[in-house]
C-alpha positions as CSV (number, residue, x, y, z in Angstrom):
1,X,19.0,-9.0,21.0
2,X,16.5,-11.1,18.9
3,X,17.6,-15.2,19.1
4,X,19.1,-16.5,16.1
5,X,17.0,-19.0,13.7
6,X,17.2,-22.6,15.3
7,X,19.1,-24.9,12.7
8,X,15.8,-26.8,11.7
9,X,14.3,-23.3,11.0
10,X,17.4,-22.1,9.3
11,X,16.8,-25.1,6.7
12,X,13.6,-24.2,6.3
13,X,13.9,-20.8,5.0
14,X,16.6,-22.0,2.6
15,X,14.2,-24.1,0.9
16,X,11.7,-21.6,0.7
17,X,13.9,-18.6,-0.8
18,X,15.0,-21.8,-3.1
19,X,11.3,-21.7,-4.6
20,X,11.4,-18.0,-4.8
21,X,14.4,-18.0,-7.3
22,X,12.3,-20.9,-8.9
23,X,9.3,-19.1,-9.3
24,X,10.7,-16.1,-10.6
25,X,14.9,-15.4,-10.9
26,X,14.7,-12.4,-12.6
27,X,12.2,-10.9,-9.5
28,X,12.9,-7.4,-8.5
29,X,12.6,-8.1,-5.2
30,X,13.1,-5.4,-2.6
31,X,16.0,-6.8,-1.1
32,X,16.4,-7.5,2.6
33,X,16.0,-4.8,4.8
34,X,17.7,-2.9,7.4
35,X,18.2,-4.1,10.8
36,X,17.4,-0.2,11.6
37,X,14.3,-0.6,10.4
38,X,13.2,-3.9,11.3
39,X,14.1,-2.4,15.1
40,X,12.0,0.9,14.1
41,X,9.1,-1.5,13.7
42,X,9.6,-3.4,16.4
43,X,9.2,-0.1,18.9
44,X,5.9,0.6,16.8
45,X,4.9,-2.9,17.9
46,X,5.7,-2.7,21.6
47,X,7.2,-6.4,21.3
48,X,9.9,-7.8,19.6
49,X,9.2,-9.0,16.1
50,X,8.5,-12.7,15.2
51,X,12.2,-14.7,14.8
52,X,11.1,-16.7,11.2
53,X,9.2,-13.3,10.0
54,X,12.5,-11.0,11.1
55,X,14.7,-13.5,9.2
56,X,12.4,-13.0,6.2
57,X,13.0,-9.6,5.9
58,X,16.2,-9.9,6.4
59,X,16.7,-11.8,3.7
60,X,13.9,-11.1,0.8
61,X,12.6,-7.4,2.4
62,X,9.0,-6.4,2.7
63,X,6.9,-5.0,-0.1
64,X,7.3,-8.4,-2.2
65,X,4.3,-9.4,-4.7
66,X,4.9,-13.7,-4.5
67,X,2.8,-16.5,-6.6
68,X,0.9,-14.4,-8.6
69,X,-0.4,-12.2,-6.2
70,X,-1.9,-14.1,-4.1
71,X,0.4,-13.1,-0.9
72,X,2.3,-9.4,-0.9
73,X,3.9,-8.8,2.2
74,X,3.8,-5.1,4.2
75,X,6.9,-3.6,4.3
76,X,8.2,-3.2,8.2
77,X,8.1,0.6,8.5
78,X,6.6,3.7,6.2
79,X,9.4,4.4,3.4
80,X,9.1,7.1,0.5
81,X,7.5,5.6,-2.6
82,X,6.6,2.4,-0.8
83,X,2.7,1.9,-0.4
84,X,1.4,0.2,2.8
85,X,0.1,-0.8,5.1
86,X,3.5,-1.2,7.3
87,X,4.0,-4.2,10.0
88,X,4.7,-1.7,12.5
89,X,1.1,0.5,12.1
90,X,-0.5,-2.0,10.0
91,X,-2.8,-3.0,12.9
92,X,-4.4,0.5,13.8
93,X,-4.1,1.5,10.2
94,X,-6.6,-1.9,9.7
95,X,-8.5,-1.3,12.8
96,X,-9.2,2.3,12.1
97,X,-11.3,1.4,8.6
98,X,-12.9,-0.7,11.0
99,X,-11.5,-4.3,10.5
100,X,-11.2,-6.1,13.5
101,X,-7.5,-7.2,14.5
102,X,-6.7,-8.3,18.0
103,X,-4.1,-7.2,20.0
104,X,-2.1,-10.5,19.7
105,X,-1.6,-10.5,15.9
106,X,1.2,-8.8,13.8
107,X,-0.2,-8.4,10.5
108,X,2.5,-9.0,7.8
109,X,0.7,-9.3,4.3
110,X,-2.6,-10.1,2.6
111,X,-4.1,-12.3,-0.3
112,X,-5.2,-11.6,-3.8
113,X,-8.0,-10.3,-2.3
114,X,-7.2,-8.0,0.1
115,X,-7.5,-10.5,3.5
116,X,-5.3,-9.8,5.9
117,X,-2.2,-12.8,7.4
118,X,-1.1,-12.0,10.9
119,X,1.0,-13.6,13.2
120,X,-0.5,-14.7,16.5
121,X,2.3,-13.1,18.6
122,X,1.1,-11.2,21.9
123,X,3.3,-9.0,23.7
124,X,3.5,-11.8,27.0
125,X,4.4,-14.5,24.9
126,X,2.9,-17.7,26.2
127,X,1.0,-18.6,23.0
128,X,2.0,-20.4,19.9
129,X,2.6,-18.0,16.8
130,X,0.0,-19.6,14.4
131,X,-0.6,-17.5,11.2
132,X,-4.0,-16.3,11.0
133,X,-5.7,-15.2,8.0
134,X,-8.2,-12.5,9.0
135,X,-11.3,-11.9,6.9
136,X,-13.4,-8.3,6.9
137,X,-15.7,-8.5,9.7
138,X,-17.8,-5.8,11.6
139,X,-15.5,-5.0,14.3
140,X,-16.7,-7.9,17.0
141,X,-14.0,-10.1,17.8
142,X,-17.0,-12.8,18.2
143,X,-17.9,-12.7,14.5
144,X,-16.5,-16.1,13.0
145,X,-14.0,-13.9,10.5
146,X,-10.0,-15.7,10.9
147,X,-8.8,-19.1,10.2
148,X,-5.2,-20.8,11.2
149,X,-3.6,-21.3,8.0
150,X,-0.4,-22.5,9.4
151,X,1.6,-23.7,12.3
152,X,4.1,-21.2,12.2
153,X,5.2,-18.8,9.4
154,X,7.4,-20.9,7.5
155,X,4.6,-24.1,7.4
156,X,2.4,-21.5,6.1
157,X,4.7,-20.2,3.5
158,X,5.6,-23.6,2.4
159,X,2.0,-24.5,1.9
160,X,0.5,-20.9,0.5
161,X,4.3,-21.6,-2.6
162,X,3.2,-25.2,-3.3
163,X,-0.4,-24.4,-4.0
164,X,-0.3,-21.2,-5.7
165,X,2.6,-21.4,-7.5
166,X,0.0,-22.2,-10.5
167,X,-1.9,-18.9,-10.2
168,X,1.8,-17.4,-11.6
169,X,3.2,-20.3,-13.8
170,X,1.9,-23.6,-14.6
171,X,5.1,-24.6,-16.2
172,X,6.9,-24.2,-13.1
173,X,4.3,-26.3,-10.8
174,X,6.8,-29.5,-11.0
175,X,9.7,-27.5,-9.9
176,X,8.7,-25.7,-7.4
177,X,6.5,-28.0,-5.5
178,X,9.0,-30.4,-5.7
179,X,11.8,-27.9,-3.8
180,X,9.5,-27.5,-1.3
181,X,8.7,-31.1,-0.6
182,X,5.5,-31.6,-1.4
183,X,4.0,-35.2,-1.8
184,X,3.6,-36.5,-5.0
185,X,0.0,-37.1,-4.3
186,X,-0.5,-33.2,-3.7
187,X,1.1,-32.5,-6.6
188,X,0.2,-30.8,-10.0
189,X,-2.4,-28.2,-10.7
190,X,-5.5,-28.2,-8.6
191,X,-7.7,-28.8,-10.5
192,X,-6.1,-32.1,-11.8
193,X,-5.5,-33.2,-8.3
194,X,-8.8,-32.4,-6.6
195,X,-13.0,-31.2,-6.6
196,X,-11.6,-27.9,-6.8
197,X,-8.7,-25.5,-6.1
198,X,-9.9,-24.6,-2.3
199,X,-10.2,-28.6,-1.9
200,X,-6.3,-28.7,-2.7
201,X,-5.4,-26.0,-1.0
202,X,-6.9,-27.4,2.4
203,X,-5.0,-30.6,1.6
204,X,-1.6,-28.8,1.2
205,X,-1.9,-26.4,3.9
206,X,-2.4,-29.3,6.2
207,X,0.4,-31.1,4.7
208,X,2.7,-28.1,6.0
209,X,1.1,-28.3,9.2
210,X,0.9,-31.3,10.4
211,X,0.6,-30.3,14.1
212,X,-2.9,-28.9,13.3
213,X,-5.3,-31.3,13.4
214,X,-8.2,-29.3,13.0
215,X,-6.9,-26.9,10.4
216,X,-9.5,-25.9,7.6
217,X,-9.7,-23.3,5.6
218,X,-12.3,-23.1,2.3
219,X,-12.3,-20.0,0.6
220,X,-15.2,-20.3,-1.0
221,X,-16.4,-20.3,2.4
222,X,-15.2,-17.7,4.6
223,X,-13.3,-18.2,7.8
224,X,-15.0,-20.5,10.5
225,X,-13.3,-19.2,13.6
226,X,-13.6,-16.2,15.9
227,X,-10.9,-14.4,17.3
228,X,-12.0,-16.2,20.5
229,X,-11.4,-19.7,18.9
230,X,-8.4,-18.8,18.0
231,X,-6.9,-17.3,21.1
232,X,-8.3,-20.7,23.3
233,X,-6.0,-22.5,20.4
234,X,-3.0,-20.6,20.6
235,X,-3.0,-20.6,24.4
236,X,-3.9,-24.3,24.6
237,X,-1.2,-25.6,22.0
238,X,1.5,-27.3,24.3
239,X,5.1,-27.1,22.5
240,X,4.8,-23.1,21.7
């Protein structure tokens, strides 16, 4: 039987899918999914899914296109009509065009460009579940290709919503980042608030996460950790 949400987390997913109706109330979302196939993808897996990223589905379904594009998430298993990748294969699917995934990560979406977010989520348990954004490297799990983009799934969601929400509607900036919380100083269009948009986007993704000291992402340039960093990290984090 999965655990139910902890109250804190519970809270947290309100807000977010209080942005979502923000952003777009009229979305065609696919609706929340089946707990029949949210188990189907869990036996794919060989480990139960993620608590926060079960919930998810469960409420706003896989498939969705969010903030412009910049984050679609997979669906949980193969359906007719519905194009993948699929949490449940996603991994080999992604591994067998040669992009590097480890064993520990459930990939769940991707960015505007095609870079993949995973869940750091091994079948043992004993690590934090860090989301990981996974760039396309040349199969060697020692090529710097990921970075940690958030504490847990719901930091990272929070943070990816209160950045990008301008890529899909500046009018809406205000709103939106104010339902998720964000600072005043953090908020308005990037490039109003900082050097450039990567710049603000580093700032707000550490805003989410405040356990993560080290966290830096740039995309405009590349990911600075191996899937080696990343495993030491997730292993080494104390309150998992």
């Amino acid at each position: 039987m999965q655990p139910d949400l902890s109250p804190e987390d519970a809270e947290r997913l309100d807000v977010l899918l209080r942005a979502v109706e923000v952003l777009d109330p009229d979305a065609q979302l696919p609706g929340g999914e089946s707990e029949e196939d949210l188990d189907a993808a869990e036996r794919q897996l060989g480990r139960p899914m993620p608590t926060q990223l079960r919930e998810w589905y469960r409420t706003v379904g896989g498939g969705a296109v969010l903030v412009g594009g910049h984050l679609r998430t997979y669906p949980p298993v193969k359906k007719r009509f519905v194009p993948g990748p699929y949490v449940g294969t996603a991994r080999n699917a992604l591994r067998s065009r040669e992009w590097f995934v480890p064993e520990e990560v459930i990939p769940f979406g991707s960015d505007a460009g095609g870079d993949v977010f995973g869940i750091w989520s091994p079948a043992e348990g004993g690590a934090r579940q860090f989301v990981v954004l996974i760039g396309a490297g040349d199969g060697d799990e020692d090529v710097p290709s990921c970075a940690i983009v958030g504490e847990d799934l719901y930091a990272f969601l929070q943070g990816w919503f209160a950045h990008y929400v301008w890529a899909q509607d500046e009018d809406l900036v205000d709103e939106v980042q104010d339902e998720l919380g964000l600072p005043l100083d953090l908020q308005g269009v990037p490039e109003e608030m900082a050097r450039s948009v990567g710049q603000h986007l580093q700032a707000v993704l550490r805003w989410a996460s405040p356990s993560l000291d080290q966290l830096v992402y740039d995309p405009d340039k590349g990911w600075p950790l191996s899937v080696t960093d990343v495993r030491e990290q997730a292993e080494a984090a104390p309150d998992w």
